[in-house]
N, C-alpha and C positions, 0 to 999 in steps of 0.2 A: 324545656329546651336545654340541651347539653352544655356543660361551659365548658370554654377553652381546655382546659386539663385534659377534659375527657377525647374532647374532638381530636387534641392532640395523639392521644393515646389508639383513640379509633385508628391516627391513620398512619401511627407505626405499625400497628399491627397489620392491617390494609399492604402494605410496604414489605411486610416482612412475608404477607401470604404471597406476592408479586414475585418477590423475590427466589418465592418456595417453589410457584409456577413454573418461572422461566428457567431455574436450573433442572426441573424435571421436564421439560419440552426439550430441553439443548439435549439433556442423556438420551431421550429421543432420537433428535433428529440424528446426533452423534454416529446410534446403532446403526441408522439407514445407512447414513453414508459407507461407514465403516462396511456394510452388506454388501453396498453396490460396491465399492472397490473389489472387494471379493469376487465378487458374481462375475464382474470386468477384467477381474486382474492388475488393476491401477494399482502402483507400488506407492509408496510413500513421496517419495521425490519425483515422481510422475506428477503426483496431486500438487508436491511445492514450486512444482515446475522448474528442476534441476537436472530431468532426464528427458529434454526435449528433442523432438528429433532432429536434424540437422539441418534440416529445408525450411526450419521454424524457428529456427534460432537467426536473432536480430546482431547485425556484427559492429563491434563497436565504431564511434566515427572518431574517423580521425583529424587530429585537431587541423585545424585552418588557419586561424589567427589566434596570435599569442598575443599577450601586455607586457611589455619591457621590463615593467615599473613591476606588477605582482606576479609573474611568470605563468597567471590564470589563461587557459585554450580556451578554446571554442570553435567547435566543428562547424559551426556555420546553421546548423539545423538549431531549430524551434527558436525561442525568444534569446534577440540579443542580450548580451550582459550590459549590465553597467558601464563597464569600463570602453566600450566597443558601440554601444549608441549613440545614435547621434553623430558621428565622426566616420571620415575617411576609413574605409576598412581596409584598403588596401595599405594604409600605414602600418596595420598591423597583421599583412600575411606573414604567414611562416613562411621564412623557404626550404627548397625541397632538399 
């Protein structure tokens, strides 16, 4: 039976082959992508989604209610804040 030392030892090494694994799978998959971009013609900022097209671009919102108190907006969209739950929202429209 192995004692703790060894077992240790097994499973740095274990650790260290995983680790030897997975950065030759990444240079891998790496090559593919970098192929298909090619093959496709996808530029850099295409892939980081910096050159999207115009019809796909999301426009920012604009704010709706403000807080007096920390001058924080909020467009109205997704989860209320803190400062704006719970409470009269119309205390806190902007105006136009």
């Amino acid at each position: 039976m192995p004692t703790l030392k060894e077992l240790l030892a097994q499973r740095e090494a274990l650790q260290n082959q995983l680790e030897v694994a997975r950065q030759r799978q990444a240079e891998i998959v790496l090559a593919e992508i970098v192929a298909k971009m090619g093959e496709y013609k996808i530029s850099l900022s295409e892939l980081m989604g910096h050159n999207v097209p115009a019809k796909a671009q999301v426009s920012a919102a604009v704010p709706k209610y403000r807080d007096a108190v920390t001058g924080a907006t909020w467009s109205g969209r997704g989860r209320a804040p803190h400062w704006i739950a719970d409470k009269n929202r119309a205390d806190y429209l902007v105006s136009a």
